[in-house]
C-alpha positions as CSV (number, residue, x, y, z in Angstrom):
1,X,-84.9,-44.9,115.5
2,X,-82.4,-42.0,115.3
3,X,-84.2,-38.9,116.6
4,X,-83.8,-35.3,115.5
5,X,-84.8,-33.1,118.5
6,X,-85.2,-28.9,118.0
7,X,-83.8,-27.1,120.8
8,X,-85.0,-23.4,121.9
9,X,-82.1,-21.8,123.5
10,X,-82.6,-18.6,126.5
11,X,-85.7,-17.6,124.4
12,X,-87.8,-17.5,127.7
13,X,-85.7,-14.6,128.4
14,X,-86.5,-11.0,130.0
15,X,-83.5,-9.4,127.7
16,X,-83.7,-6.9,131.1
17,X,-79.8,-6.2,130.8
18,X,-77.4,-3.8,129.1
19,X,-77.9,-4.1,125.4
20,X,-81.0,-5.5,125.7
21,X,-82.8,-2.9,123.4
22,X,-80.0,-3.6,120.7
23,X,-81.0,-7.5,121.7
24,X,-84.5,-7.5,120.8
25,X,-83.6,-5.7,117.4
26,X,-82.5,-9.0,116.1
27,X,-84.0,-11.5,118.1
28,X,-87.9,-10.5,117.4
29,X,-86.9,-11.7,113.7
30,X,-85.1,-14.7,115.2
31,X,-87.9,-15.3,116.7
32,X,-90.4,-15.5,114.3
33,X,-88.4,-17.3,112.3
34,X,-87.5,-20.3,115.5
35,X,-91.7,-20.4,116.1
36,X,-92.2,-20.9,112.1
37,X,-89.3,-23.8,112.5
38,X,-91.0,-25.0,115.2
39,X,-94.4,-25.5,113.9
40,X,-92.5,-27.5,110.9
41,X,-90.2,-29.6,113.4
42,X,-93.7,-30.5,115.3
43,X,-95.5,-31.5,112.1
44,X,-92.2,-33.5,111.3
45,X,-92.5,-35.6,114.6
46,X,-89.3,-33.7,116.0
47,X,-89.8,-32.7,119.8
48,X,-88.9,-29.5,121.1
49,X,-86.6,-28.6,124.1
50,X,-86.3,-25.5,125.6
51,X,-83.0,-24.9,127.8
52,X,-83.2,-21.9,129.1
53,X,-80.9,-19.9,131.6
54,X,-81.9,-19.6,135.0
55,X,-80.7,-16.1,135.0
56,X,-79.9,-16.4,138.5
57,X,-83.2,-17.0,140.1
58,X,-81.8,-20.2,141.8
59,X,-85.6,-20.3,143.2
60,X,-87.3,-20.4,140.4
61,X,-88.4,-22.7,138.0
62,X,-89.2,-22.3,134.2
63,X,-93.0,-22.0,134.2
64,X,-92.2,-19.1,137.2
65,X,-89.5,-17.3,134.2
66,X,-92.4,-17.3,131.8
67,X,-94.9,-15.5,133.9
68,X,-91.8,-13.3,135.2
69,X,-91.4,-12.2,131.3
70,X,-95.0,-12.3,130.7
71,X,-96.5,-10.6,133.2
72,X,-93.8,-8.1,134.4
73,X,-93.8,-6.6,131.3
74,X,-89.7,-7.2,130.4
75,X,-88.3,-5.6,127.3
76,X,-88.2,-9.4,126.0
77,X,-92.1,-9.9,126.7
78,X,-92.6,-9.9,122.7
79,X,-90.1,-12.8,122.0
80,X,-91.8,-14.9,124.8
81,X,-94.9,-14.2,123.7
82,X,-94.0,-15.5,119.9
83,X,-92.3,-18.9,121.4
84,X,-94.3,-20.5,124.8
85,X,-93.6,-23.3,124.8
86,X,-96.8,-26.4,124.5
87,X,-97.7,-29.3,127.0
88,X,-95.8,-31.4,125.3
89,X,-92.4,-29.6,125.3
90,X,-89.7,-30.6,127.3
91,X,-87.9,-28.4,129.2
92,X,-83.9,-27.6,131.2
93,X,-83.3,-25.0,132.9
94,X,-79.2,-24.7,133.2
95,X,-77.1,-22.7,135.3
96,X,-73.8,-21.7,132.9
97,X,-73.7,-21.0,129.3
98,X,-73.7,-24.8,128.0
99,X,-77.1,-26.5,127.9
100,X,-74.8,-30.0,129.1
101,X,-73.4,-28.3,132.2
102,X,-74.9,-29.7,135.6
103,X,-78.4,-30.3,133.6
104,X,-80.3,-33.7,132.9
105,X,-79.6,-32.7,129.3
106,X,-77.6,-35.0,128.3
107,X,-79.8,-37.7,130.1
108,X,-82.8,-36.6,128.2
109,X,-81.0,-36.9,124.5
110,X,-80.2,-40.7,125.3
111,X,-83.5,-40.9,126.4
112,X,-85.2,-39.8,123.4
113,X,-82.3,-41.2,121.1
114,X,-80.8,-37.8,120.0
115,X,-78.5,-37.9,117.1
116,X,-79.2,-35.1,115.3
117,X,-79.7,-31.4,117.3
118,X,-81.7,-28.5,115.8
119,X,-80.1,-25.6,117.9
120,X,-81.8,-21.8,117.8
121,X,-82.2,-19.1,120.0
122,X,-80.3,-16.7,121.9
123,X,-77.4,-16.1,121.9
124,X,-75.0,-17.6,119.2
125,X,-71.7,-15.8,120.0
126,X,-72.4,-17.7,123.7
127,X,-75.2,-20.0,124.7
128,X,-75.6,-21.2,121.1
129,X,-72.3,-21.9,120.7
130,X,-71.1,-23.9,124.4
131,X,-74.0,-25.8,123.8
132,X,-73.2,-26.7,120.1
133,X,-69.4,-27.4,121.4
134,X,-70.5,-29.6,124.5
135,X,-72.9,-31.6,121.8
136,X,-70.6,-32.2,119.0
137,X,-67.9,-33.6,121.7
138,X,-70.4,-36.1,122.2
139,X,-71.3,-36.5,118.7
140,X,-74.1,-34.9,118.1
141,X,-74.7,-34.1,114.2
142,X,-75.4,-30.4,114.5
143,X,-78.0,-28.3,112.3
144,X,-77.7,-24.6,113.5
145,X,-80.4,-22.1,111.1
146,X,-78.5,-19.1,110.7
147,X,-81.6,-17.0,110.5
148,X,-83.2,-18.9,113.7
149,X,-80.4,-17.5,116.4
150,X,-79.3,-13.7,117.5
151,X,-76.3,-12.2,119.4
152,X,-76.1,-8.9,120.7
153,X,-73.8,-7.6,118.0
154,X,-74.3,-8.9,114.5
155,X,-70.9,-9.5,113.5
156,X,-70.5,-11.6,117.0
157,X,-73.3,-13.5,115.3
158,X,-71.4,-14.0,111.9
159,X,-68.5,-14.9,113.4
160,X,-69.8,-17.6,115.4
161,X,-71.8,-19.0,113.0
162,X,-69.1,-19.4,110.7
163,X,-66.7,-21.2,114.0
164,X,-69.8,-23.5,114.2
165,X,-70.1,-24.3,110.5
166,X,-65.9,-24.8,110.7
167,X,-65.2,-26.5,113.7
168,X,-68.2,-28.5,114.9
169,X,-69.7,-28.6,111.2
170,X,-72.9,-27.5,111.7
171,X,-75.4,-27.1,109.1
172,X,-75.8,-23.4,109.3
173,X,-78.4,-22.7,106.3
174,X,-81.7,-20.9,106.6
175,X,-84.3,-22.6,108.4
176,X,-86.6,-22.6,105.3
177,X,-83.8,-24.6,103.2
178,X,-84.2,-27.6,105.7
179,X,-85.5,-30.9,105.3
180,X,-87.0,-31.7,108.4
181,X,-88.4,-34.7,107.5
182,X,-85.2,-36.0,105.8
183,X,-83.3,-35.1,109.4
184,X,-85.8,-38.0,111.1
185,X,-85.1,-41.8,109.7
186,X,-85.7,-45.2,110.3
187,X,-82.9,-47.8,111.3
188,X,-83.7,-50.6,109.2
């Protein structure tokens, strides 16, 4: 089976950093619109990965970041609110920009027989796009919602959506223009 996996990228994230306000302008729509997707990607059989920063707790792990963002009240409480992850979500927690750099990431994909990548989430001008670089240098087909990621600065945003549509050729359409079902097929 060739498996489609939807990834949700630094959204368990406290946005408690310069810019931050300007941030969560874009990335409470984002958002909404990445927890829509992933209802449909769940419904569609396609499991959900979140690889998330560590943002420099080195003793932490990810259900300790939730309650941080939950339950400290950070600027970015709203966004983790709208995307917790379920039980059955899998979860890395990385230490650079690339979701592939000194994580079990790439384990995980072969694991579950990735060969297409859903990526959304925060933030495209940087996480979004080392992690859709390291994945398409390993082949990954990419499929990157333009109205499921944010950046801090919206033209940031455009621009790297259109090096990601370019370069790696990702699928960069809405999220509501994509056939999730068509993304998961059997090998005959």
């Amino acid at each position: 089976m060739r498996a489609s996996l939807y990834f949700l990228v630094d959204v368990i994230n406290d946005l408690e950093f310069v810019g931050g306000d300007e941030m969560l302008t874009d990335a409470l729509p984002a958002a909404r619109n990445i927890a829509s997707l992933k209802r449909r990607a769940k419904i569609a059989g396609i499991p959900a990965i979140y690889v998330n920063d560590n943002v420099g707790k080195w003793r932490s792990d990810f259900k300790k970041l939730i309650s941080h963002c939950l339950e400290d009240n950070t600027r970015g409480r709203p966004i983790v609110e709208i995307l917790q992850p379920e039980a059955e979500d899998y979860f890395v927690l990385k230490p650079k920009q690339s979701g592939f750099f000194s994580t079990s990431l790439e384990i995980l994909l072969k694991h579950l027989g990735a060969e297409t990548l859903i990526l959304t989430g925060l933030t495209a001008d940087i996480c979004i796009l080392f992690t859709a670089s390291d994945a398409h240098m390993r082949d990954y087909h990419l499929v990157i919602p333009g109205d499921c990621v944010a950046s801090q600065d919206e033209n940031e945003n455009t621009h790297a959506l259109a090096f990601m549509q370019r370069v790696p050729e990702a699928d960069i359409r809405p999220s509501t223009e994509i056939n999730l079902k068509g993304l998961r097929t059997q090998d005959e």
